[in-house]
C-alpha positions, 0 to 999 in steps of 0.5 A: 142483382136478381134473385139477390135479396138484401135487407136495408133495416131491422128492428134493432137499426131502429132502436139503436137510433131511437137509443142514440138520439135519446142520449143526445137529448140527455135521456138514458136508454134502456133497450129491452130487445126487438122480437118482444112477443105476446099478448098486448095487453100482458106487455103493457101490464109489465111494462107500466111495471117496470116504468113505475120501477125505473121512476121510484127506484131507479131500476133497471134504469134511472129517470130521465130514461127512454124504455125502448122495445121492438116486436110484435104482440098479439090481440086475442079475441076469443069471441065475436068482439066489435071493438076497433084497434090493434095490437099497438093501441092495446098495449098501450090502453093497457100500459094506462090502466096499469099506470093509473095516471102516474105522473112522469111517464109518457109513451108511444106505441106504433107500427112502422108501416103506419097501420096498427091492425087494419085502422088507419093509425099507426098507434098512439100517445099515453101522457099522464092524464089520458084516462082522466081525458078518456072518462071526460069523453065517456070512455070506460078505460078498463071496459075499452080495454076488455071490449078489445076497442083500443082505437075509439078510446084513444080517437076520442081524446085524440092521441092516434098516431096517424102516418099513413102507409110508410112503405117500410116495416120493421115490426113495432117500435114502443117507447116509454119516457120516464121523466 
């Protein structure tokens, strides 16, 4: 109908399917919401937070657990900064460093329209041993992460996600596996 608008998804489509398809591979879901906000790297700070807590303590969700979180943060630069990545490659570098190569957790971060930022990823991958991979390649995780260069950390050990343009988007999509 013209002049009609209707929306075919949204953020809380796609966790609630991320959620149930993690059921029906035995993993408890735990859905923190869809309009997260803030800065990147203070979301990955709490988040490796409350996955070290969902590990060691069960709470707020014990292991085997998916901790799922829909939103977009937010890169500030606050200067002339020559790093690569965004807002999903951030979060995440970030949540590693916080983990300090916890075992047990795994994570994904990425933007459903297939670009984090203007690179050409749509995030990437955090295993236990990612800042072992990246000192193995010369990166400094923590320095990486201060120069706001997120996407050359993560090309280096090869964990981008790379999609492609989806032609879809509803917001970011975050997902931390704790086994």
């Amino acid at each position: 109908v013209a002049g009609e608008i209707r929306l075919v998804a949204a953020p809380s489509i796609a966790l609630d399917a991320a959620a149930a398809a993690a059921l029906d591979a035995g993993l408890c879901p735990l859905i923190l919401g869809d309009a997260l906000e803030g800065e990147a790297r203070e979301m990955g700070r709490v988040m490796a937070g409350i996955a070290l807590s969902a590990r060691d303590k069960g709470l707020p969700v014990a292991a085997p657990a998916i901790i799922l979180s829909g939103g977009e943060g937010t890169v500030s630069l606050g200067g002339m900064i020559d790093g690569r990545g965004g807002r999903n490659t951030e979060f995440l570098l970030s949540l590693a460093v916080a983990l300090k190569g916890a075992s047990g957790i795994w994570a994904i971060a990425g933007d459903t329209d297939g670009i984090d930022g203007v690179e050409d990823a749509a995030g990437a991958l955090v295993a236990p041993d990612s800042l072992i991979r990246m000192r193995d390649a010369g990166i400094d995780p923590r320095a990486t992460l201060s120069a706001h260069d997120s996407y050359t950390a993560f090309k280096a050990i090869g964990d981008l996600v790379v999609t492609g343009p989806t032609l879809t988007n509803v917001n970011d999509i975050r997902a931390i596996l704790i086994g």
